[in-house]
TORKOL-4160 file (C-alpha; in steps of 0.2 Angstrom, whole numbers, padded with zeros to 4 digits, m for minus):
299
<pt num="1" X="m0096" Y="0243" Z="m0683"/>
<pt num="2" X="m0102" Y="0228" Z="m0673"/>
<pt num="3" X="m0121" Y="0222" Z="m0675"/>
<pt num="4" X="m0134" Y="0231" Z="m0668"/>
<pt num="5" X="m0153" Y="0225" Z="m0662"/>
<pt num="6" X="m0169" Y="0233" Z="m0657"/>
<pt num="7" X="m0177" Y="0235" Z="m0641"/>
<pt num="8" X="m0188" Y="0243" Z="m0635"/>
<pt num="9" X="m0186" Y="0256" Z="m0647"/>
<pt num="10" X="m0171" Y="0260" Z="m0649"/>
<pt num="11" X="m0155" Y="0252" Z="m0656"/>
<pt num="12" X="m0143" Y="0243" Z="m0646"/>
<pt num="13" X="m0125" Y="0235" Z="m0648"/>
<pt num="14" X="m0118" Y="0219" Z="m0648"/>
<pt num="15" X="m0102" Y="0227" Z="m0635"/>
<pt num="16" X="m0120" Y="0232" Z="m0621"/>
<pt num="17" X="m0127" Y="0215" Z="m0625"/>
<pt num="18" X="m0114" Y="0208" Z="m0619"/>
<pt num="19" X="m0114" Y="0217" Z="m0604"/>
<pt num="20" X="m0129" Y="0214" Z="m0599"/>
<pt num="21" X="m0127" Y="0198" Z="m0601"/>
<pt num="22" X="m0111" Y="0198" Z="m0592"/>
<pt num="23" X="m0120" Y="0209" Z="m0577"/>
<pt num="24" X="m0135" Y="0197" Z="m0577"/>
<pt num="25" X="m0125" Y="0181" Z="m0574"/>
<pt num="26" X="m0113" Y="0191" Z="m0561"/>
<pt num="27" X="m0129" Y="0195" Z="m0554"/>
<pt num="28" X="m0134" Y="0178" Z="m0552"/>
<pt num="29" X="m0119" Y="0171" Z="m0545"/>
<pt num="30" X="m0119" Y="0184" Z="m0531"/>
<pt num="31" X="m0136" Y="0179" Z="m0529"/>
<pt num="32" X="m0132" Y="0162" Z="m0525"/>
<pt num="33" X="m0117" Y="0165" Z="m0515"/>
<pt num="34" X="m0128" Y="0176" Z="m0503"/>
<pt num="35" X="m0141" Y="0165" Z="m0502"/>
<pt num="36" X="m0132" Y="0147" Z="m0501"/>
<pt num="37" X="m0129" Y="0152" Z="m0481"/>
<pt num="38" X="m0146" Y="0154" Z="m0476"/>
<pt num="39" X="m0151" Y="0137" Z="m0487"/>
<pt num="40" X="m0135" Y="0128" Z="m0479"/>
<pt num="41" X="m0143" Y="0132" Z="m0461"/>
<pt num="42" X="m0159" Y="0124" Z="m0467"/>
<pt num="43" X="m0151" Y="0109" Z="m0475"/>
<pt num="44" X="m0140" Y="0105" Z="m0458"/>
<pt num="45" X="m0154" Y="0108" Z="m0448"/>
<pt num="46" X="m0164" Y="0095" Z="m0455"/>
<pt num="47" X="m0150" Y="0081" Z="m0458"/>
<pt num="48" X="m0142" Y="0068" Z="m0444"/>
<pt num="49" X="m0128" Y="0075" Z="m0436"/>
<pt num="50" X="m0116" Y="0065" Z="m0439"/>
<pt num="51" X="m0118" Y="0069" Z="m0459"/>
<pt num="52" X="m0117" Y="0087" Z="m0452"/>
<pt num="53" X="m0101" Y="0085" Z="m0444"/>
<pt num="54" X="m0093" Y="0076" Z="m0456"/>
<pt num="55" X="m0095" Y="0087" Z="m0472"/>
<pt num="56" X="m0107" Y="0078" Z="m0480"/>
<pt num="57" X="m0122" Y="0089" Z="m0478"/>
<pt num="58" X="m0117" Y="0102" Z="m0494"/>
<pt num="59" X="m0130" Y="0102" Z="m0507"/>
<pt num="60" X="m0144" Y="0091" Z="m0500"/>
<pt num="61" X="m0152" Y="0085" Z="m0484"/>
<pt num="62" X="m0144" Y="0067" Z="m0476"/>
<pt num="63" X="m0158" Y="0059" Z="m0468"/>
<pt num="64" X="m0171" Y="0072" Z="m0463"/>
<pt num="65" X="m0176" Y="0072" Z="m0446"/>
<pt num="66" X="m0183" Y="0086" Z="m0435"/>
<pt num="67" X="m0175" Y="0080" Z="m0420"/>
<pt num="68" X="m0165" Y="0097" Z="m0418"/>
<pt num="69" X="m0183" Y="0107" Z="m0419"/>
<pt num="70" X="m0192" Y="0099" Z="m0408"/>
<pt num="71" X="m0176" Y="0099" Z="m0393"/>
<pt num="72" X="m0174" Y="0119" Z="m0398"/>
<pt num="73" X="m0193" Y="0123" Z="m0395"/>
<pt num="74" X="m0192" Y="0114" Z="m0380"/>
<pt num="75" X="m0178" Y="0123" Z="m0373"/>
<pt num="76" X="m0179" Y="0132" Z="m0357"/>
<pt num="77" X="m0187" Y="0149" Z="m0360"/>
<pt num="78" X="m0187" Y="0150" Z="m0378"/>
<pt num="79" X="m0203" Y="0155" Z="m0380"/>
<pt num="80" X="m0202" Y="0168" Z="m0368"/>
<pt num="81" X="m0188" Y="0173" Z="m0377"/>
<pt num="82" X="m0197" Y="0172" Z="m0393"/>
<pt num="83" X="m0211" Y="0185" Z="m0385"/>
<pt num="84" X="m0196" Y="0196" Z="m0379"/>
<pt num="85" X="m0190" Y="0198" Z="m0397"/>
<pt num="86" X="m0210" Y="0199" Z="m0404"/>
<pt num="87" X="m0213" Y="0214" Z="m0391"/>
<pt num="88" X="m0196" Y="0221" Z="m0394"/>
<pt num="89" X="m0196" Y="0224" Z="m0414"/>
<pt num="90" X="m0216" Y="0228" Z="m0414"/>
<pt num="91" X="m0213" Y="0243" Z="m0398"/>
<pt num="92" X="m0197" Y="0247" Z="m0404"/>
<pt num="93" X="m0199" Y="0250" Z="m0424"/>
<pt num="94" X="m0215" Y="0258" Z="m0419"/>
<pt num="95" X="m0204" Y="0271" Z="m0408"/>
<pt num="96" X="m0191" Y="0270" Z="m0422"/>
<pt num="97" X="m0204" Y="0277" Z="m0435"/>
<pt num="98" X="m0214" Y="0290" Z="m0422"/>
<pt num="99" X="m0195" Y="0298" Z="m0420"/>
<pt num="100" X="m0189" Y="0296" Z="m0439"/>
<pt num="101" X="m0205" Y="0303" Z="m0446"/>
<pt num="102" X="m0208" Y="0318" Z="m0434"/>
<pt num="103" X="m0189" Y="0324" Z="m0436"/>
<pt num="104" X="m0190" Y="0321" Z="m0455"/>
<pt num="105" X="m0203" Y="0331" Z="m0457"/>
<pt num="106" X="m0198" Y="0346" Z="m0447"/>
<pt num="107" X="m0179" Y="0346" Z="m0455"/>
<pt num="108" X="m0189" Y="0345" Z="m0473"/>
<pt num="109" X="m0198" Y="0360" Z="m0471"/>
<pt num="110" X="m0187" Y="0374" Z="m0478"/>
<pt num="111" X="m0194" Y="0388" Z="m0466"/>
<pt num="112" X="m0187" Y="0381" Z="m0450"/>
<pt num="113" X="m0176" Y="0391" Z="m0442"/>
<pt num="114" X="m0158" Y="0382" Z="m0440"/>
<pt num="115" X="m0164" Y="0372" Z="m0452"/>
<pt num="116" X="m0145" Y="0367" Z="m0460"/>
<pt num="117" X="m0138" Y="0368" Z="m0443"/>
<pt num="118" X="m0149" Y="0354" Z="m0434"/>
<pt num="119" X="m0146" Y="0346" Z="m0451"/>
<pt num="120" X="m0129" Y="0346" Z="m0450"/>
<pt num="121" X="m0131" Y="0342" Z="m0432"/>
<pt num="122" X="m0140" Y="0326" Z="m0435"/>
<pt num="123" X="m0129" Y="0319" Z="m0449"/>
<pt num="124" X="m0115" Y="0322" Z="m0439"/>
<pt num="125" X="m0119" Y="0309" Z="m0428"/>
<pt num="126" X="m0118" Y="0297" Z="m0441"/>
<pt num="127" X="m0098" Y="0296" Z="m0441"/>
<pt num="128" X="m0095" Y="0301" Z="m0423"/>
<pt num="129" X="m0104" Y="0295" Z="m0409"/>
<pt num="130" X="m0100" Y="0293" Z="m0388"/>
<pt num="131" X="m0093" Y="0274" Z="m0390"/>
<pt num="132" X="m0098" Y="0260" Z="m0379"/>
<pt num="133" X="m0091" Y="0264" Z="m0362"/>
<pt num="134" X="m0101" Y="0280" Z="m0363"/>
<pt num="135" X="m0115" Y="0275" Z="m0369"/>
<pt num="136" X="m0118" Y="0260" Z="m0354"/>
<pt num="137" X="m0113" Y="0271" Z="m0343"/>
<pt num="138" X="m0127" Y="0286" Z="m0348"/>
<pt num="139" X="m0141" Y="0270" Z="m0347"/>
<pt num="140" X="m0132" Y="0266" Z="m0330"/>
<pt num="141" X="m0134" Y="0284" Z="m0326"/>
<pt num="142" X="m0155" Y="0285" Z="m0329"/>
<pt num="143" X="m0160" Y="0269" Z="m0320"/>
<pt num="144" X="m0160" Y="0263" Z="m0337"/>
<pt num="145" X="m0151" Y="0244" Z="m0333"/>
<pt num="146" X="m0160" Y="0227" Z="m0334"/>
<pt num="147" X="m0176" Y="0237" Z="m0341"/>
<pt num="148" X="m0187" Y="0234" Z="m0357"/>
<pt num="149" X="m0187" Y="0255" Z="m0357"/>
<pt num="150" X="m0168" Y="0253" Z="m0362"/>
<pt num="151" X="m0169" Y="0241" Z="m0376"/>
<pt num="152" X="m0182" Y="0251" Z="m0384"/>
<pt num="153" X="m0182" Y="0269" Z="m0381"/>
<pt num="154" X="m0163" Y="0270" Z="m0380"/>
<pt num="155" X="m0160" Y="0266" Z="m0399"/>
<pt num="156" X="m0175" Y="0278" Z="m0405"/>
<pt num="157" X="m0169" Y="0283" Z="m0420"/>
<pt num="158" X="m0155" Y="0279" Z="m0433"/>
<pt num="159" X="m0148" Y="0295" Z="m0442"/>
<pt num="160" X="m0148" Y="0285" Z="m0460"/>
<pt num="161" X="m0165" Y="0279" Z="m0459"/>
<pt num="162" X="m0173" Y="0297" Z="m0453"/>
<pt num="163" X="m0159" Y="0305" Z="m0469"/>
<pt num="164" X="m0172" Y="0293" Z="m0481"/>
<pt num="165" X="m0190" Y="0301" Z="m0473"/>
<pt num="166" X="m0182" Y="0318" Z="m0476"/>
<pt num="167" X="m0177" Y="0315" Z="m0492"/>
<pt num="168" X="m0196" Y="0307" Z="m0498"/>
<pt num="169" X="m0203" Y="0322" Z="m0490"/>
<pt num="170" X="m0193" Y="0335" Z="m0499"/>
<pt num="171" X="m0203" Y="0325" Z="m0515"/>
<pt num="172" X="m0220" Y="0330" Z="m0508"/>
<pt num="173" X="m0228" Y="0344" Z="m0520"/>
<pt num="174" X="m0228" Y="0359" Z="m0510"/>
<pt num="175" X="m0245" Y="0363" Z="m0520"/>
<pt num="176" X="m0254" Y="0349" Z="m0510"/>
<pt num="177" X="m0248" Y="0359" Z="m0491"/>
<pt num="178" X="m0249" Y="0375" Z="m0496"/>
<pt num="179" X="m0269" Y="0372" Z="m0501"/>
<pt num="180" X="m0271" Y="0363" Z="m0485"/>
<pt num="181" X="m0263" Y="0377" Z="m0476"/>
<pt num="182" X="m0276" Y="0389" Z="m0485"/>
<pt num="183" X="m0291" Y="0376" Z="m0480"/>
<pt num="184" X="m0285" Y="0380" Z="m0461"/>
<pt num="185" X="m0276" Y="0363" Z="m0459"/>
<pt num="186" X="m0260" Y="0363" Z="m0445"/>
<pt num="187" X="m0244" Y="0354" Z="m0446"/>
<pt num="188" X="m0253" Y="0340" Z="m0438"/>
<pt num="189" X="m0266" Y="0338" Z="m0449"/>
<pt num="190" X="m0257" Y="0341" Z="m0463"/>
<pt num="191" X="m0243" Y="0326" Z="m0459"/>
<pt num="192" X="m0256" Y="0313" Z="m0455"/>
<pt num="193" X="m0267" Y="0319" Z="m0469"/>
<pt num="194" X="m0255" Y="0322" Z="m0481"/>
<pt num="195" X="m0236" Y="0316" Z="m0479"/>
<pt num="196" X="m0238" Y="0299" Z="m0472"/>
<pt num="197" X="m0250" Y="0293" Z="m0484"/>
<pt num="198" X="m0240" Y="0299" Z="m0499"/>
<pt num="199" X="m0225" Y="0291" Z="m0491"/>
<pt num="200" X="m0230" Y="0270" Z="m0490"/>
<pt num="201" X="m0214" Y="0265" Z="m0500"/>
<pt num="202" X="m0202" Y="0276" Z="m0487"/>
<pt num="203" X="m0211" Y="0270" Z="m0474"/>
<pt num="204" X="m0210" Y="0252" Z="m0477"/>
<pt num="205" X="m0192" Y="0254" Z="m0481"/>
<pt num="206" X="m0187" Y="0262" Z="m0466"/>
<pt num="207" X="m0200" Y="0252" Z="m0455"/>
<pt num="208" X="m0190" Y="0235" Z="m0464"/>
<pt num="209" X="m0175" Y="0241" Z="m0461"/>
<pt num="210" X="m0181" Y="0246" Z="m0441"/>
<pt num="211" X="m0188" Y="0229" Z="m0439"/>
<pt num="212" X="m0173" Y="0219" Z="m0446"/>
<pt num="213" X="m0160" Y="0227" Z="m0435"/>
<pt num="214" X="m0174" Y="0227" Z="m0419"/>
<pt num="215" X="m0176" Y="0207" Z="m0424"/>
<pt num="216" X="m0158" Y="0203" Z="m0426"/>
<pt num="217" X="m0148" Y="0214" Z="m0412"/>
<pt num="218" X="m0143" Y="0207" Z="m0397"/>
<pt num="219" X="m0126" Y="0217" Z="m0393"/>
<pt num="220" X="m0132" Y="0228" Z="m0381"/>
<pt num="221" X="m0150" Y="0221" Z="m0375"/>
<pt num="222" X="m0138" Y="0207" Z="m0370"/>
<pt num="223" X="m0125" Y="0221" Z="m0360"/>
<pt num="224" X="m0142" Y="0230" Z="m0354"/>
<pt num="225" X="m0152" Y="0216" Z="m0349"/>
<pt num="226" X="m0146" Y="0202" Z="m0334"/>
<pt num="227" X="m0163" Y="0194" Z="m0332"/>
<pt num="228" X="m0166" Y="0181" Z="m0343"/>
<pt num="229" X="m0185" Y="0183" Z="m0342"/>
<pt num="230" X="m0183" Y="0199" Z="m0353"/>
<pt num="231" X="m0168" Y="0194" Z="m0364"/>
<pt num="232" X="m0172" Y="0194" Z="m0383"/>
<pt num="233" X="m0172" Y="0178" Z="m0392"/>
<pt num="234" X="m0155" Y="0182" Z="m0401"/>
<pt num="235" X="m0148" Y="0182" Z="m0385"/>
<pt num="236" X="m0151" Y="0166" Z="m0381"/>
<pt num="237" X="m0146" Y="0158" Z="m0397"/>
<pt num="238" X="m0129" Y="0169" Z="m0393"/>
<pt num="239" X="m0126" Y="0160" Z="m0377"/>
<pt num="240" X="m0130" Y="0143" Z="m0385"/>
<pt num="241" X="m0118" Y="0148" Z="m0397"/>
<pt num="242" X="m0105" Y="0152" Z="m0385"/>
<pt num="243" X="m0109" Y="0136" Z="m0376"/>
<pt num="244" X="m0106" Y="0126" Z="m0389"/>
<pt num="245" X="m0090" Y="0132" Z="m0390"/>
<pt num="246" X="m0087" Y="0128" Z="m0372"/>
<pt num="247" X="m0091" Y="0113" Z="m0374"/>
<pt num="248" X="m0084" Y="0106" Z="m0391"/>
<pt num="249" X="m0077" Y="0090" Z="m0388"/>
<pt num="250" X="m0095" Y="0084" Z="m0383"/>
<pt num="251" X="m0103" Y="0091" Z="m0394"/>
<pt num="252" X="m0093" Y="0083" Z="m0408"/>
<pt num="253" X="m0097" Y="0067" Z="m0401"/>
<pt num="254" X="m0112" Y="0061" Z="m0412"/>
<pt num="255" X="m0116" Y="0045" Z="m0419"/>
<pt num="256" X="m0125" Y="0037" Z="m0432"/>
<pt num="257" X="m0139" Y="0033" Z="m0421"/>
<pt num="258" X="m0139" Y="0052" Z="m0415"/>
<pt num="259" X="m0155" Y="0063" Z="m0421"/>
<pt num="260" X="m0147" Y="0079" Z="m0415"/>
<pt num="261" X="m0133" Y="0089" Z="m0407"/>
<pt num="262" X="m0130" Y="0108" Z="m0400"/>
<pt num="263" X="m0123" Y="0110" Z="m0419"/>
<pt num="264" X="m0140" Y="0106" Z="m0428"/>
<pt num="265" X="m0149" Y="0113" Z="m0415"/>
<pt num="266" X="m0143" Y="0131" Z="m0415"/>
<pt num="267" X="m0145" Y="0128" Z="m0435"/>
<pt num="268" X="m0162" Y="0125" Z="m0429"/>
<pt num="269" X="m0164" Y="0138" Z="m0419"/>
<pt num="270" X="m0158" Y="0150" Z="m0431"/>
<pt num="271" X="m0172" Y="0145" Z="m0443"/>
<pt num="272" X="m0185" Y="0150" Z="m0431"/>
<pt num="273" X="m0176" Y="0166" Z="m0429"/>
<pt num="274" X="m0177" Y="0170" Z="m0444"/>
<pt num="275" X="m0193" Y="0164" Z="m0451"/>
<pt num="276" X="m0203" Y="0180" Z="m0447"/>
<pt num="277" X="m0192" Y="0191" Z="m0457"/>
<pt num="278" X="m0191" Y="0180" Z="m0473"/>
<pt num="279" X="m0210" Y="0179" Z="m0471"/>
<pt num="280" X="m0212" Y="0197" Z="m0470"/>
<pt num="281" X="m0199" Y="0202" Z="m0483"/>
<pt num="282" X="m0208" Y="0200" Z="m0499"/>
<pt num="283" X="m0225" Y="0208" Z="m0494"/>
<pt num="284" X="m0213" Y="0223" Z="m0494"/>
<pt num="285" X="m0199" Y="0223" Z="m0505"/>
<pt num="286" X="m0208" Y="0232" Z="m0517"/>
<pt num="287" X="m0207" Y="0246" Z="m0510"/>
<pt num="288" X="m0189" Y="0244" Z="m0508"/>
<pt num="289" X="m0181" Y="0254" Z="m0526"/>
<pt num="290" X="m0193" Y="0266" Z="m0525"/>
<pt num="291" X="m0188" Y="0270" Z="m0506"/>
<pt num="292" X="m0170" Y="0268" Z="m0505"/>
<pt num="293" X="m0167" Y="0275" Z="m0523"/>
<pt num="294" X="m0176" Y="0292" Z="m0514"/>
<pt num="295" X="m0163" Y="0291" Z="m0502"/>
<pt num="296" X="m0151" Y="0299" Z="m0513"/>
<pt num="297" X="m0162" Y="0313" Z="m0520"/>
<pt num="298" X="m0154" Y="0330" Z="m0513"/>
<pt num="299" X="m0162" Y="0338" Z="m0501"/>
């Protein structure tokens, strides 16, 4: 029988040390290889191009400058861009989360009538949905094209998301509603009062998750929306994308006297784009086990 060590009070092989050893480093690895994309981005961004180009850029900046920041903030529309995406994610995960919430709580209670059918109903919708023609063609059909109402009241809710509310609200101690029912409080009361304040780490997770897909999408705000006055940022950065693509031959022409080029300054853009979210991440992310690991609790 191999060695065996104590912790935490209770005794544990050699064969489980190992693997948690094994798990840990694996864990690190995946770790790295996840996040050497997002430090690549910021690296190329603030090295010359030509160093960019060439393959040299890997590990380190080559010869900081902030050339490509300073030529994409001073992009046409960018900022207006920018706002577009600010007002986007803040009116649309706040219309996300009305919708999730409100159905969450109504499918958790067990007293509702059809309560497994408009379950059911829901989750089906998670494998099988109308597709893309049809669903241009039902915004076409409400007036809903080249409006700020169709980039945020047409993606309301995501099935998922709601499915993690629910489960959290199933947790609630039927004890605490059924003493607010005998004080005289109504459903109203008693969801404000009672459900939402139990349910901060649901609520953050799903309001992250919201607000990440709100911030990053750009798929359909850019088939929805023709005015560039409205379009999100990610749209932009899309079109520069596909621009530099166009136009490759120039824009491989760098020198070593050249401070930027569209390469280093989409890597620029994309930097800004994703500031916010890496800003906003850790204030939340611990609420993250607790309200993903209630997403598989059976409801």
């Amino acid at each position: 029988m191999g060695k065996k060590h104590k912790q935490q009070g209770r005794v544990i092989g050699v064969g489980e040390r190992i693997f948690d050893v094994g798990m840990t480093i694996f864990g690190i690895l995946l770790s790295l290889l996840v996040f050497y994309p997002v430090y690549y981005v910021v690296i190329a961004s603030l090295s010359k191009p030509l160093y960019v180009e060439n393959g040299s850029v890997m590990f380190a900046i080559k010869h900081f400058t902030l050339e490509s920041y300073r030529q994409a903030v001073a992009k046409p529309g960018v900022w207006t861009a920018y706002g577009n995406t600010i007002f986007y994610t803040t009116a649309g995960v706040l219309v996300n989360m009305i919708f999730s919430t409100t159905m969450a709580y109504a499918l958790s209670k067990k007293k509702l009538v059809l309560r497994k059918f408009f379950t059911l109903f829901t989750i089906f919708t998670m494998w099988f949905n109308a597709g893309i023609i049809p669903t241009y063609l039902t915004f076409r059909d409400f007036n809903l094209l080249n409006t700020r109402t169709a980039i945020i009241l047409g993606f309301a809710i995501n099935t998922y998301n709601m499915i993690i509310m629910k489960s959290f609200f199933e947790q609630v101690p039927y004890e605490l509603e059924e003493a607010a029912y005998i004080d005289g409080a109504d459903h109203f009361t008693i969801f404000f009062r009672i459900f939402l304040p139990l349910s901060k780490p649901a609520l953050a997770t799903v309001g992250m998750f919201y607000g990440v897909n709100r911030w990053n999408s750009y798929f359909w705000a850019m088939q929805l929306v023709n005015d560039d006055t409205k379009a999100p940022l990610q749209v932009l950065l899309k079109k520069m994308m596909v621009d530099r693509v166009a136009n490759a031959s120039e824009a491989a022409i760098v020198t070593q006297n050249s401070l930027s080029s569209p390469t280093t300054v989409i890597y620029a853009m994309i930097v800004i784009a994703i500031l916010p979210v890496l800003v906003v991440f850790p204030f939340v992310q611990k609420y993250f086990k607790t309200g993903l690991t209630v997403g598989g609790v059976k409801g």
